[in-house]
N, CA, C and O atoms as a DFTB+ gen file, in Angstrom:
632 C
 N C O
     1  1      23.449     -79.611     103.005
     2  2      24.041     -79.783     104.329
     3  2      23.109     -80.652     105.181
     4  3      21.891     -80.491     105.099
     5  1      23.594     -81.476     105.915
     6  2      22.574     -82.439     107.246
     7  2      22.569     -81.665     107.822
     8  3      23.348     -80.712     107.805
     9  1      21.634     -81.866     108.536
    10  2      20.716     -81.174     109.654
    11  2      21.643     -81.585     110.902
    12  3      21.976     -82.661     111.397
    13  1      21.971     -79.910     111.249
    14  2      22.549     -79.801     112.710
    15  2      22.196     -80.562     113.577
    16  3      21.165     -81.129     113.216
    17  1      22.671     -81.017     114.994
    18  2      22.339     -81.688     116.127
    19  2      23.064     -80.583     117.019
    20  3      24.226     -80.196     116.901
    21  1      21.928     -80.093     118.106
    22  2      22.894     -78.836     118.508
    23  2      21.673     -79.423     120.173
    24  3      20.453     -79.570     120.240
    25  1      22.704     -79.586     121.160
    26  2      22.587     -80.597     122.603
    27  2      23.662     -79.529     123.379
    28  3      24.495     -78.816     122.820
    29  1      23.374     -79.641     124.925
    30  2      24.419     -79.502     125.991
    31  2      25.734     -80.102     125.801
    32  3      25.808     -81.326     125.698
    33  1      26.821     -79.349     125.741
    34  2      28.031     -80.299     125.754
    35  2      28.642     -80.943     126.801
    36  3      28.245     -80.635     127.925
    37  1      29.665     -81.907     126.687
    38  2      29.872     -82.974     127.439
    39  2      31.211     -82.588     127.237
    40  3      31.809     -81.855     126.448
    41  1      31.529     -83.383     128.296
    42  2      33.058     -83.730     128.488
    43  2      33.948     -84.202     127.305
    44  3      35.039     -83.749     126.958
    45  1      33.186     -85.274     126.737
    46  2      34.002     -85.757     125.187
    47  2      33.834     -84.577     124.201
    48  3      33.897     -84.900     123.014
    49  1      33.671     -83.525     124.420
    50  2      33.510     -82.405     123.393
    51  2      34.633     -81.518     123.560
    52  3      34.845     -80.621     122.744
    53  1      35.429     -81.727     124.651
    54  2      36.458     -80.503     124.989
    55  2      37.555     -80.672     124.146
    56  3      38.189     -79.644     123.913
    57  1      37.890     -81.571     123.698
    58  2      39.088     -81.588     122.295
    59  2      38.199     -80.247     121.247
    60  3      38.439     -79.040     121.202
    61  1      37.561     -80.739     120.798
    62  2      36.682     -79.981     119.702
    63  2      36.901     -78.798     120.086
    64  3      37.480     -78.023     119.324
    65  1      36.435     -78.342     121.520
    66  2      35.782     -76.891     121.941
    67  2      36.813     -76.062     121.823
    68  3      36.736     -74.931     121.343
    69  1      38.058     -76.716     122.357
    70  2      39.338     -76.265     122.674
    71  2      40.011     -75.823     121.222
    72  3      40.907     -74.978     121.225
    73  1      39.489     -76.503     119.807
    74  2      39.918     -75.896     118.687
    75  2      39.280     -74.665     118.916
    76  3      40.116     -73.763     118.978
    77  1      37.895     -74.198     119.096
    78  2      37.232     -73.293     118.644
    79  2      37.859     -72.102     119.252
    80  3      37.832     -71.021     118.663
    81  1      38.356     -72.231     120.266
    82  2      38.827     -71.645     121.330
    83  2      40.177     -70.664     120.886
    84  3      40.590     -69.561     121.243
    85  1      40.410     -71.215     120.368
    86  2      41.394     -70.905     119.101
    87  2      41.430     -70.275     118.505
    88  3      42.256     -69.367     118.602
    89  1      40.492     -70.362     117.432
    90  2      39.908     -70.236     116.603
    91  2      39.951     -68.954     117.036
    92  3      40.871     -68.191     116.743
    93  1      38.541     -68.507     118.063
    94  2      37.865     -67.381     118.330
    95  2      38.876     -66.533     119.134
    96  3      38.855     -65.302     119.132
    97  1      39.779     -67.299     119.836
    98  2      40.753     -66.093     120.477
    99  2      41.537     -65.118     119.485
   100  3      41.714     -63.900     119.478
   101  1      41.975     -66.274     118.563
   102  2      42.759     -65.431     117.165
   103  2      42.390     -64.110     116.585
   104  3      43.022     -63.061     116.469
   105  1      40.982     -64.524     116.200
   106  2      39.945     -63.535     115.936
   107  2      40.324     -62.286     116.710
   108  3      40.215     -61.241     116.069
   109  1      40.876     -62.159     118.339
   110  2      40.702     -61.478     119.246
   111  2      42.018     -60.769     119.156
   112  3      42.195     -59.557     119.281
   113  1      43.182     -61.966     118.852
   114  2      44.619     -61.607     119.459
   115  2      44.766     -60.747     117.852
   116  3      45.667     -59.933     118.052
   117  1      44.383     -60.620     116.700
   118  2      44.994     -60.406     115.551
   119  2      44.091     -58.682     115.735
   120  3      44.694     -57.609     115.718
   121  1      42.669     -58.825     115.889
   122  2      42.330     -57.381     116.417
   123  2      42.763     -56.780     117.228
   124  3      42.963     -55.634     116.827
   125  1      43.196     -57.001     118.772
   126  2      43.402     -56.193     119.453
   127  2      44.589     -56.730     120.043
   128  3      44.395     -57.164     121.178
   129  1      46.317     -56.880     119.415
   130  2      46.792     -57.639     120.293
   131  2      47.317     -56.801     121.610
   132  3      47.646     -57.512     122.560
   133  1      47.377     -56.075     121.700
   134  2      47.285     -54.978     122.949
   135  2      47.110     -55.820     124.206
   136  3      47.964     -56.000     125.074
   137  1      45.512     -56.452     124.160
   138  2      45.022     -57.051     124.989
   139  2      44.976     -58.589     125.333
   140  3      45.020     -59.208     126.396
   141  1      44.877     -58.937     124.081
   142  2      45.113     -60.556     123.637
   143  2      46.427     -60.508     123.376
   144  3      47.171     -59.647     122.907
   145  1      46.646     -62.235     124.003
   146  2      48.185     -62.594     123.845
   147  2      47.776     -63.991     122.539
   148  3      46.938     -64.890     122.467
   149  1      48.491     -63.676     121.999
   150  2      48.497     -64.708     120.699
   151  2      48.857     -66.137     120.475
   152  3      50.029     -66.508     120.526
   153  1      47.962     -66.862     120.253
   154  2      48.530     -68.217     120.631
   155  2      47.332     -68.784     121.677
   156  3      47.190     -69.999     121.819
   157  1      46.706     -68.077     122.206
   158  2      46.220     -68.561     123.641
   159  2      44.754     -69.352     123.564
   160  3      44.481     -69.742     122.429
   161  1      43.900     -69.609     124.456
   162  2      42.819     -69.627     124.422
   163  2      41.822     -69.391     125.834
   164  3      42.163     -70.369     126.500
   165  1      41.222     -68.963     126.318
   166  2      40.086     -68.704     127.116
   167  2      40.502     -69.315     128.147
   168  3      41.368     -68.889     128.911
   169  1      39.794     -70.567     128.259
   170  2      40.001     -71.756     129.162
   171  2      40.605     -72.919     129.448
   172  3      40.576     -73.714     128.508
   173  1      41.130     -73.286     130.400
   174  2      42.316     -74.536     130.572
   175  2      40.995     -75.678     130.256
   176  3      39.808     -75.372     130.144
   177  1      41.529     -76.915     130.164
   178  2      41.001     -78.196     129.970
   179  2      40.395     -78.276     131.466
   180  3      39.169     -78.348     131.540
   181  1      40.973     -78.270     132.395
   182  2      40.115     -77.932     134.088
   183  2      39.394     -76.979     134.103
   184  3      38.644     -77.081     135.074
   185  1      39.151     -75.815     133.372
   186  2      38.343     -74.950     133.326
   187  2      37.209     -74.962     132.878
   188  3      36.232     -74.291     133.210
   189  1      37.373     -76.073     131.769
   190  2      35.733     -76.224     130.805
   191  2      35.100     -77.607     131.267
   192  3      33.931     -77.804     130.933
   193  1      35.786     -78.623     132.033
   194  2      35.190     -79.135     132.672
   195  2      34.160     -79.080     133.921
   196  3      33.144     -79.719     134.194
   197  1      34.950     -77.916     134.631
   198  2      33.901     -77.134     135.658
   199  2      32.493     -76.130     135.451
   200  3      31.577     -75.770     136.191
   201  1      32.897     -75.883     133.916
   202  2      32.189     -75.184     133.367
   203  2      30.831     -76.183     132.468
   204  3      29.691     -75.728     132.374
   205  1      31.061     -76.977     132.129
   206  2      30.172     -78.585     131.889
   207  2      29.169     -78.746     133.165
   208  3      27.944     -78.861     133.132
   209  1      29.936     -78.724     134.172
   210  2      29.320     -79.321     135.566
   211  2      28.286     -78.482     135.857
   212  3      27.191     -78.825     136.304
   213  1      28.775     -76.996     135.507
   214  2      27.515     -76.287     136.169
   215  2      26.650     -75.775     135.378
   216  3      26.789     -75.384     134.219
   217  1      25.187     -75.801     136.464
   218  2      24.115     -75.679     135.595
   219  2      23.596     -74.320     135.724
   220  3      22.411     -74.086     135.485
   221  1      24.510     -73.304     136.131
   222  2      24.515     -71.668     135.692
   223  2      25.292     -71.541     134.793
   224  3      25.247     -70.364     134.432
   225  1      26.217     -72.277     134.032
   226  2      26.923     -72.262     132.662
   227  2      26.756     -73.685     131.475
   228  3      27.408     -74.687     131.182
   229  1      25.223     -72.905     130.979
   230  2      25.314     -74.415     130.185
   231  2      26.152     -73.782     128.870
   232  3      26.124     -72.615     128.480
   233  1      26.995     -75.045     128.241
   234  2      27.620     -75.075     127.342
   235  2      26.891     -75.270     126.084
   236  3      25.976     -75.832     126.687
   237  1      26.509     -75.299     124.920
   238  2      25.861     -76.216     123.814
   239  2      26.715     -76.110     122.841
   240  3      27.281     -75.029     122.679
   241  1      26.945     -77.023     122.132
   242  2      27.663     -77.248     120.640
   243  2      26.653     -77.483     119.702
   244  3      25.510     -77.749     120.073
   245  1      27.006     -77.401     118.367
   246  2      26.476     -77.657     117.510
   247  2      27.327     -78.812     116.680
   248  3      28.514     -78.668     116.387
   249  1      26.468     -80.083     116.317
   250  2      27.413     -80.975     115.568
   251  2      26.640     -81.353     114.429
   252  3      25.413     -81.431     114.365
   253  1      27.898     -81.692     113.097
   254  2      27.232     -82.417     111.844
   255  2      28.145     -83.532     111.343
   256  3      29.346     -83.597     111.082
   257  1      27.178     -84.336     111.309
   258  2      27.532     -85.792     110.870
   259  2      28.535     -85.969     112.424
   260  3      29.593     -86.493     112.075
   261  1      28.545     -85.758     113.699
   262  2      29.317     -86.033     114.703
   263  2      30.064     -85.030     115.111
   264  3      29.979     -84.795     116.317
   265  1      30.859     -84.278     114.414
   266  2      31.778     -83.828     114.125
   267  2      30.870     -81.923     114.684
   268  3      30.012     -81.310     114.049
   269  1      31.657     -81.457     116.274
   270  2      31.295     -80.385     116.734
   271  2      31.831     -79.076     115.460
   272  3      32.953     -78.995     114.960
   273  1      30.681     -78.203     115.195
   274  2      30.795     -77.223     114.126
   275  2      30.884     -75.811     114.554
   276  3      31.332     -74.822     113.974
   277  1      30.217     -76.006     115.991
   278  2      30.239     -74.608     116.686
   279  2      29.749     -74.758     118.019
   280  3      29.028     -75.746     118.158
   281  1      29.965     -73.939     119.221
   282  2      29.313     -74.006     120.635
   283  2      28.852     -72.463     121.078
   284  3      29.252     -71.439     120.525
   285  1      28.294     -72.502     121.749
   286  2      27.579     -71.410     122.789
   287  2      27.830     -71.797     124.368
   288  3      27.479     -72.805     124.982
   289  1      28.764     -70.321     124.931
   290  2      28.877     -70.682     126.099
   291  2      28.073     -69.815     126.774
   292  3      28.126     -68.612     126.515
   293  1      27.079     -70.400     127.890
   294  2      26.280     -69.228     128.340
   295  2      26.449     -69.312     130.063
   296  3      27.025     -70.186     130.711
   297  1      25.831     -68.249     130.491
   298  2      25.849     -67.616     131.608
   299  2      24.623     -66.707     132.488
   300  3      24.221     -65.557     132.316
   301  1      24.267     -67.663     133.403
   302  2      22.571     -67.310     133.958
   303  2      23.301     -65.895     135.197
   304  3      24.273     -65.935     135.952
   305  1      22.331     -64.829     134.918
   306  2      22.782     -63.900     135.494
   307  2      21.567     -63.373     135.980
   308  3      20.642     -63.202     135.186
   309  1      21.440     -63.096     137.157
   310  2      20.315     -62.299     138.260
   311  2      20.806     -61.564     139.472
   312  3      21.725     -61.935     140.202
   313  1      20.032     -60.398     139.608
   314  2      21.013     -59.854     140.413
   315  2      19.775     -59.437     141.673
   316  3      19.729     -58.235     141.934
   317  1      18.861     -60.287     142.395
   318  2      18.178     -60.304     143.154
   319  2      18.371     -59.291     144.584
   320  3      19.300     -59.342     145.390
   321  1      17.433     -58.569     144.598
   322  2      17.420     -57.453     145.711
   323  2      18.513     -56.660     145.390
   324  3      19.529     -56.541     146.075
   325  1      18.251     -56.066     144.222
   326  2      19.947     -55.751     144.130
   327  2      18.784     -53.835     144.315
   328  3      17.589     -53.705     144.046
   329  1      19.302     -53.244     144.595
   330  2      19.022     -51.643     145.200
   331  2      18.400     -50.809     143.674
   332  3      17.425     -50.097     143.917
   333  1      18.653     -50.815     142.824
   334  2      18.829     -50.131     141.339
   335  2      18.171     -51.178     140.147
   336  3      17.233     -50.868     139.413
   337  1      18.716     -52.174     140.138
   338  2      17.940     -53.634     139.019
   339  2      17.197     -54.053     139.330
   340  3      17.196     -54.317     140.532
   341  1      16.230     -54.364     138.665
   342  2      14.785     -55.086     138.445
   343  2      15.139     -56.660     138.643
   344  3      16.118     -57.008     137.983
   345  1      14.662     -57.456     139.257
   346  2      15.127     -58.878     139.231
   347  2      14.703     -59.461     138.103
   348  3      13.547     -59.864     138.235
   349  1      15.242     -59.707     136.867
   350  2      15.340     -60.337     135.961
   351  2      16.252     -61.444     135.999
   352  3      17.262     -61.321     136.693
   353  1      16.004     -62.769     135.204
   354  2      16.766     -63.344     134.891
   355  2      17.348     -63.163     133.484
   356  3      16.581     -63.170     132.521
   357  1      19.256     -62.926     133.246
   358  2      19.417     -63.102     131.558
   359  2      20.144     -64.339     131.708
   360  3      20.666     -64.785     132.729
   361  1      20.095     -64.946     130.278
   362  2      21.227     -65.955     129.850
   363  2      21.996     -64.630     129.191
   364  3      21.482     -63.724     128.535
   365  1      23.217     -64.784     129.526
   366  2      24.399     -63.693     129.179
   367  2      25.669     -65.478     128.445
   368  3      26.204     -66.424     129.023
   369  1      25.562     -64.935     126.714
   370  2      26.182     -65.702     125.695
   371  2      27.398     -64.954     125.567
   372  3      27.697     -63.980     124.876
   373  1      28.203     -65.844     126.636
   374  2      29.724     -65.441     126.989
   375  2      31.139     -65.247     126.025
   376  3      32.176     -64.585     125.983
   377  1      30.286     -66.485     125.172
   378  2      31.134     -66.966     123.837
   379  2      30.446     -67.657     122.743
   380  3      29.859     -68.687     123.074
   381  1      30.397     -67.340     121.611
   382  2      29.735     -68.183     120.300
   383  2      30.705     -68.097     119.391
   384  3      31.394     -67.119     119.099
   385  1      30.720     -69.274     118.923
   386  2      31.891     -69.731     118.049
   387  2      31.612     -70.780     117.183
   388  3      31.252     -71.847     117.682
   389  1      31.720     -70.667     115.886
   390  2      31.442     -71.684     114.872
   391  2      32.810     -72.213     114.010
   392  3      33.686     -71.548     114.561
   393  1      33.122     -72.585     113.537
   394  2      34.229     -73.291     113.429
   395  2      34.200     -72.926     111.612
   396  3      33.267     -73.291     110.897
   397  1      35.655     -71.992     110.995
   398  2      35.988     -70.990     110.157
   399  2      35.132     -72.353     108.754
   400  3      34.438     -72.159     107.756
   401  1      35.424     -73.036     109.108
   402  2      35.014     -73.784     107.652
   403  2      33.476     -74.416     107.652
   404  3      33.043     -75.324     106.942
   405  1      32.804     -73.663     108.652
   406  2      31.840     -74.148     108.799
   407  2      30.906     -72.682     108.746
   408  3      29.695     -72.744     108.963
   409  1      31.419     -71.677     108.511
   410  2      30.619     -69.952     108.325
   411  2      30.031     -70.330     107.324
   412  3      30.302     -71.192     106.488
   413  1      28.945     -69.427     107.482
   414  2      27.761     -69.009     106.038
   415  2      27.085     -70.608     105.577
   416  3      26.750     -70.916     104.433
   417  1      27.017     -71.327     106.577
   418  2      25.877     -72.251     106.315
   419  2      24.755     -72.329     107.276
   420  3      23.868     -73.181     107.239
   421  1      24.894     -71.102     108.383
   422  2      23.789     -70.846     109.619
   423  2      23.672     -71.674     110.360
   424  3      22.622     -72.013     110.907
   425  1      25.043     -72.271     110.539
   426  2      25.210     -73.133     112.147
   427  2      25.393     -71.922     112.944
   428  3      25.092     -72.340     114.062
   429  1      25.636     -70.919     113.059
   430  2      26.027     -69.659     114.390
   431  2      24.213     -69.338     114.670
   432  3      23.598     -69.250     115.733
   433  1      23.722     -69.218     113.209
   434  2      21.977     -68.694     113.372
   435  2      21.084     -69.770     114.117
   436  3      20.196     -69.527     114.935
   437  1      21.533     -71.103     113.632
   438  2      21.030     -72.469     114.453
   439  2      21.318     -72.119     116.188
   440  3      20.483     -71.793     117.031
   441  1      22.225     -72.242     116.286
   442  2      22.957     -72.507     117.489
   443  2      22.656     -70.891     118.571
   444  3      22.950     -70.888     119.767
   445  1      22.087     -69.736     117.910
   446  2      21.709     -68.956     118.355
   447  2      20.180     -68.970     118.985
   448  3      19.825     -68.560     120.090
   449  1      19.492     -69.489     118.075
   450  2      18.153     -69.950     118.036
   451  2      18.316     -71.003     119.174
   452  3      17.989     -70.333     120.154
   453  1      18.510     -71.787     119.466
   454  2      18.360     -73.088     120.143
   455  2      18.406     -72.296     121.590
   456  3      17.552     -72.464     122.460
   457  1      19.772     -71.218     121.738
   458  2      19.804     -70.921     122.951
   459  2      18.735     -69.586     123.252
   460  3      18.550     -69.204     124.407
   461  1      18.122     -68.991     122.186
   462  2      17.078     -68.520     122.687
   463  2      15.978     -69.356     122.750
   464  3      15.014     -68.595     122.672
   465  1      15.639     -70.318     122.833
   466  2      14.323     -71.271     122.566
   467  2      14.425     -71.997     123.770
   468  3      13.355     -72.405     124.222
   469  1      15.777     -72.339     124.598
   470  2      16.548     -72.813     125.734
   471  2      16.208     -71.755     127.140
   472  3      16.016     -72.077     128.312
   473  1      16.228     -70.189     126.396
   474  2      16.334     -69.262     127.478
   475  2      14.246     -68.807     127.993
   476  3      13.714     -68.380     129.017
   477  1      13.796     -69.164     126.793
   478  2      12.292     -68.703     126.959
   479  2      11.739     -70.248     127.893
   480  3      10.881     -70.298     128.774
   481  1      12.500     -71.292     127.375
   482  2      11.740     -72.300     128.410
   483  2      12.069     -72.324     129.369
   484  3      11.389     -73.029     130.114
   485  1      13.299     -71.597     130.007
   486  2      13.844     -71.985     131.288
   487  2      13.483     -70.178     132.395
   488  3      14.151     -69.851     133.376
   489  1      12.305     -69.364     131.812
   490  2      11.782     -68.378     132.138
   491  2      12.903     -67.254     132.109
   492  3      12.839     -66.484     133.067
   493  1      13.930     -67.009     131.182
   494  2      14.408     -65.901     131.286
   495  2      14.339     -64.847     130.575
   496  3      14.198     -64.920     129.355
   497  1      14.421     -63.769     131.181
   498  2      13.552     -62.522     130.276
   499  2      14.472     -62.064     128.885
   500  3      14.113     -61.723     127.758
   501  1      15.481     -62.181     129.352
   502  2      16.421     -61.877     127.610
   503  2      17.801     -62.201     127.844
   504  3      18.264     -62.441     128.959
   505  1      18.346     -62.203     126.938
   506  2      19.574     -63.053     126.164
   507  2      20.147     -61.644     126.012
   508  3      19.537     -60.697     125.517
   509  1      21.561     -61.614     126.561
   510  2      22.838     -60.501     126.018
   511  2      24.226     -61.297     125.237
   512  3      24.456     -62.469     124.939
   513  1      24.850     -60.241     125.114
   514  2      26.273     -61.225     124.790
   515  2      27.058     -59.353     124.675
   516  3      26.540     -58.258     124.458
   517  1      28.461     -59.788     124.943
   518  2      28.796     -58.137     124.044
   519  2      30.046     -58.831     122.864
   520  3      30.563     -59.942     122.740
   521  1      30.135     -57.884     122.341
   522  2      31.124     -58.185     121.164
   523  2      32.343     -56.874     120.732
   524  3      32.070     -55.694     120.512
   525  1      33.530     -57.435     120.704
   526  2      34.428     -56.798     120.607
   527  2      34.308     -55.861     119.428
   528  3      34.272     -56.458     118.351
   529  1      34.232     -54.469     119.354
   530  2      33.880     -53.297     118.135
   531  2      34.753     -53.326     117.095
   532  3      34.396     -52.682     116.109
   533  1      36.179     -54.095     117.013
   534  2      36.645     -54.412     115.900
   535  2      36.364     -56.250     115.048
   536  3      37.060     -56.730     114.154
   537  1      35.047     -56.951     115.779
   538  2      35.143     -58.293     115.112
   539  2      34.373     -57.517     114.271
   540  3      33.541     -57.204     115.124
   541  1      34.013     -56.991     113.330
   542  2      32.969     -56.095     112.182
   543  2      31.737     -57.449     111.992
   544  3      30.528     -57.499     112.220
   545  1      32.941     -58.656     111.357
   546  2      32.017     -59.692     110.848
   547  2      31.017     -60.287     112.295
   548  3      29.808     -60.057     112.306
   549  1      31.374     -60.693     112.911
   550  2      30.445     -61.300     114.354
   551  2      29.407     -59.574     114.381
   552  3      28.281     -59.556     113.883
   553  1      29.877     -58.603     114.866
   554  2      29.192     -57.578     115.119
   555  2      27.780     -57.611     113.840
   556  3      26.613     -57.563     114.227
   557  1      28.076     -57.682     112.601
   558  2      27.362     -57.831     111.338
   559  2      26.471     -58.994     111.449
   560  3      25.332     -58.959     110.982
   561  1      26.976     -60.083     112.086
   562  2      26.106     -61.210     112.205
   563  2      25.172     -60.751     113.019
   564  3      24.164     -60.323     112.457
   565  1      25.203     -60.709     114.195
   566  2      24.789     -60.182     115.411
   567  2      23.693     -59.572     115.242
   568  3      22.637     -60.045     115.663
   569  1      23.774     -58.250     114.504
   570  2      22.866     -57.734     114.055
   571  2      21.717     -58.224     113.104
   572  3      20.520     -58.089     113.360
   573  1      22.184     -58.755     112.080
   574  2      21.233     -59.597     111.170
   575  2      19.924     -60.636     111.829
   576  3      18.698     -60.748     111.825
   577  1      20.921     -61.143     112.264
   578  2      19.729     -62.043     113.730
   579  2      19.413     -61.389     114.685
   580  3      19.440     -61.897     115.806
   581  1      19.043     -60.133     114.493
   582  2      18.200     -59.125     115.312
   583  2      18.508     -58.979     116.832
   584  3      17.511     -58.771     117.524
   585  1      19.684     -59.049     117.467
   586  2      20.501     -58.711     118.370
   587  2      20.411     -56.970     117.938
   588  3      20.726     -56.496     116.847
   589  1      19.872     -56.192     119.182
   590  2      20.579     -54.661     118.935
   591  2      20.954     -54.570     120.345
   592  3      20.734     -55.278     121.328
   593  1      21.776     -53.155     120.079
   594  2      23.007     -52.306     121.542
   595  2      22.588     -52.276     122.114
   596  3      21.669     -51.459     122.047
   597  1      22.730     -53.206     123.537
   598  2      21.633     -53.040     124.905
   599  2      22.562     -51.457     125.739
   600  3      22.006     -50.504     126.284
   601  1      24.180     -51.700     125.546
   602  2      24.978     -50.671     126.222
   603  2      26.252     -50.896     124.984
   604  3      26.445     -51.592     123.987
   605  1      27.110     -49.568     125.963
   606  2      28.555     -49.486     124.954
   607  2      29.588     -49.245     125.670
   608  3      29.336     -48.355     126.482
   609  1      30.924     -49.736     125.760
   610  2      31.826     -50.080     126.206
   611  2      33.096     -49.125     125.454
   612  3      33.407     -49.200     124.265
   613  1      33.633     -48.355     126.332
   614  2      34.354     -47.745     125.937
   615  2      35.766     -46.898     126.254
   616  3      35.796     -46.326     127.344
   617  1      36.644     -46.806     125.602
   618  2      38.315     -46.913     126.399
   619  2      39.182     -45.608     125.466
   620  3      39.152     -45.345     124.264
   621  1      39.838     -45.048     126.474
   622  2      40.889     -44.463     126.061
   623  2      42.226     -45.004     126.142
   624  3      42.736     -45.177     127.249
   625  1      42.896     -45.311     124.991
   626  2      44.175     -45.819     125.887
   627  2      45.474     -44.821     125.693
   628  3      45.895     -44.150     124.750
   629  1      45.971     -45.095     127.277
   630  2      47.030     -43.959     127.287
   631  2      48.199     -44.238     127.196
   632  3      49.048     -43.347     127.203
């Protein structure tokens, strides 16, 4: 395999992103369609452009030979003078998504790495993400790359 190129994404990346988007909602709508509507994805094309712009949501993709393989959407979170929390800064990884024909060659482990290597230079104390309790496989990844349960999320439905 060539060696990943894994950068901030851009505007010419939102065709690409918008597959992944897909991609990863499916993942969502086929587990839980309860909640997920099928077919859909996350964000409008105006949505991930605003989301490009700002620099409390950097985006990163991962690309090979050109061609985007996976992205990380992240999210700078501090909750300053807050009464109860410690002022920390996290990058909170909103969304990670690698693209189905591109699993098990460690573009998700690349692209994980980069944004922790991203979060220690830019002084933030730790990296979250949560993950839906029926993706098994993401949850399994997750873990392997030494992600453990910061909290747990949990529902009765009536």
């Amino acid at each position: 395999m060539t060696e990943l190129n894994i950068r901030r994404a851009e505007n010419k990346d939102i065709p690409s992103i918008v597959k992944l988007l897909y991609e990863v909602h499916k993942v969502h709508s086929d587990a839980r369609p309860d909640l997920f509507k099928a077919g859909c994805r996350k964000y409008t094309d105006e949505q991930l452009k605003q989301i490009l712009a700002d620099e409390y949501t950097p985006v990163f993709v991962a690309e090979l030979d050109g061609e985007v393989q996976g992205y990380a959407f992240c999210i700078h979170k501090q909750f300053p003078q807050d009464s109860s929390m410690t002022d920390v800064k996290t990058l909170y990884i909103d969304d990670l998504c690698v693209d189905e024909n591109a699993r098990g060659h460690h573009v998700g482990t690349q692209l994980y790495q980069y944004v922790l290597d991203y979060a220690k230079a830019q002084g933030y104390y730790n990296v979250t993400l949560n993950v839906w309790a029926d993706n098994k496989k993401a949850l399994g990844f997750y873990e392997r790359i030494g992600l453990r349960v910061q909290k747990i999320g949990m529902e009765k439905i009536l």
